[in-house]
N, C-alpha and C positions, 0 to 999 in steps of 0.2 A: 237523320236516319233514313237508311234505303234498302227498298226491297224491290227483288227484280221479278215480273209477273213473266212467264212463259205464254205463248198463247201458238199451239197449233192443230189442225184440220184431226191430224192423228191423236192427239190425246186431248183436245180440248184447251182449257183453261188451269194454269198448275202457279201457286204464285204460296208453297208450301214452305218454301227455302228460308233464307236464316234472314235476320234484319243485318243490315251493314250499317258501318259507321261513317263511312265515310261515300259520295257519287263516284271516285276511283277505285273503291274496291265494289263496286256493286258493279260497274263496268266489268269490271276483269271476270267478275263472277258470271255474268250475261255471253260473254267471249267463251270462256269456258264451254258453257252448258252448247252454245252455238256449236261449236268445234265438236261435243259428243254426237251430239243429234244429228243422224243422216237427213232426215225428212225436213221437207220447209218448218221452219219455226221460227217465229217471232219472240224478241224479248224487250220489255217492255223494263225501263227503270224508272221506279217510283219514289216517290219523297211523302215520307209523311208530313201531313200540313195539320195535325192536332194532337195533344199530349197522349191521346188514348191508342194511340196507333190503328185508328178503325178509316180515318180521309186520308187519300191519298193523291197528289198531281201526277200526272207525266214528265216527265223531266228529258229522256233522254229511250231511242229507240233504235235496236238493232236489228237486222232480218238477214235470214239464210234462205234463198230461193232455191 
């Protein structure tokens, strides 16, 4: 399970969005939000690493400069 964290200057920290099922669709979802957002923003793709959905790794990192 994956969930993608937002992180930029202009709105802070946003990691509200949906859990995915799969790291291909959590990508595409990370592209997406990239492609809305005029302003720099980072997306951050996470995997959860416990059954509670509360730890999470880094896996995978996209940026719009």
């Amino acid at each position: 399970m994956f969930r993608v964290r937002l992180i930029s200057d202009y709105f802070g920290v946003d990691e509200g969005g949906p859990i995915h099922a799969t790291r291909e669709d959590a990508v595409r979802a990370a592209r997406l939000m990239l492609g809305i957002h005029s302003y720099p923003v980072r997306a951050e793709i996470r995997q959860f690493v416990d059954g509670r959905f509360r730890q999470t790794r880094v896996v995978g990192v996209l940026a719009r400069g």
